[in-house]
C-alpha positions as semicolon CSV with decimal commas, in nm:
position;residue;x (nm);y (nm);z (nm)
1;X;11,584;11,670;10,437
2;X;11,682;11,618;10,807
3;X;11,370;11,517;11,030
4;X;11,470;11,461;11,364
5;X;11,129;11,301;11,595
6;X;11,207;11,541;11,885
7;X;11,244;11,852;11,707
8;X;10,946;12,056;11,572
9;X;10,880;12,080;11,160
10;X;10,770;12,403;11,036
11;X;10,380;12,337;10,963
12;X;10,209;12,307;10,609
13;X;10,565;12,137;10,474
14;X;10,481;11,902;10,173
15;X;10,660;11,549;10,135
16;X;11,022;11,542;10,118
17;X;11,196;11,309;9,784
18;X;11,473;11,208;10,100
19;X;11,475;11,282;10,390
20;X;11,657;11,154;10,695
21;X;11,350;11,122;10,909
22;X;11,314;10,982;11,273
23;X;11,496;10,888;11,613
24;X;11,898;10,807;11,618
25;X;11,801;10,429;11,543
26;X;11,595;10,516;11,272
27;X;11,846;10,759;11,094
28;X;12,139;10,567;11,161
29;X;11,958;10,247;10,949
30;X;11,868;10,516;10,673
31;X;12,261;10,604;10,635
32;X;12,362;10,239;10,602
33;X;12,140;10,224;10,340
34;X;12,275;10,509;10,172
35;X;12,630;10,400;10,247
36;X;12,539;10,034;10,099
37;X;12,432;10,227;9,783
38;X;12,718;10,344;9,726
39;X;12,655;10,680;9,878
40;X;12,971;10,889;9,990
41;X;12,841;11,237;10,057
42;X;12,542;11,363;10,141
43;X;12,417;11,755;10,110
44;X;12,175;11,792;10,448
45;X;11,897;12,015;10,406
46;X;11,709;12,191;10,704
47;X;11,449;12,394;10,557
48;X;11,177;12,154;10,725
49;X;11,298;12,223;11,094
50;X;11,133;12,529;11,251
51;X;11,439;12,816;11,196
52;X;11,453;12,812;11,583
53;X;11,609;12,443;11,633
54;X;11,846;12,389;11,329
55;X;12,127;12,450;11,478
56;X;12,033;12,152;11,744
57;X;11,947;11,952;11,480
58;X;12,256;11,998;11,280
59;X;12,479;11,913;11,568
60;X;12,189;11,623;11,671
61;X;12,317;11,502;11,285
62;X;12,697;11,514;11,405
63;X;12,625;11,347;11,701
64;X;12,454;11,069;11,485
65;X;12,726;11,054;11,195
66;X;12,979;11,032;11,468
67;X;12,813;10,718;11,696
68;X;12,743;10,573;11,299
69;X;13,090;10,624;11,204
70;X;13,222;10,434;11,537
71;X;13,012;10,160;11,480
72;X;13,050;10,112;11,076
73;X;13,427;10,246;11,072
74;X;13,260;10,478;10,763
75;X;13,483;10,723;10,677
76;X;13,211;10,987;10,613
């Protein structure tokens, strides 16, 4: 479940099993860890986000893959 801390969660949301939850820092260090596992895809859910702001927080995600593949050289 994508999380972002500046965009608003729809209310009355139970506990996610994963989610990709906080600021860039935050969800950048959560990808390593997937990426460390192993991980080479991930399916990104949005159904926590209010409807209104998924599409920013979809291309907030590409902007944070993108900076985390510059920095890692991940290929994904």
């Amino acid at each position: 479940m994508l999380l972002p801390d500046h965009l608003p969660e729809r209310p009355n949301q139970d506990s996610w099993p994963a989610e990709l939850r906080g600021d860039e820092q935050a969800v950048s260090a959560q990808l390593a860890e997937y990426a460390q596992a192993g991980v080479d895809d991930l399916i990104v859910c949005d159904y926590g986000i209010e409807p209104g702001c998924r599409l920013a927080a979809l291309a907030w995600l590409a902007s944070v893959m993108t900076s985390f593949q510059a920095i890692t050289g991940a290929e994904r």
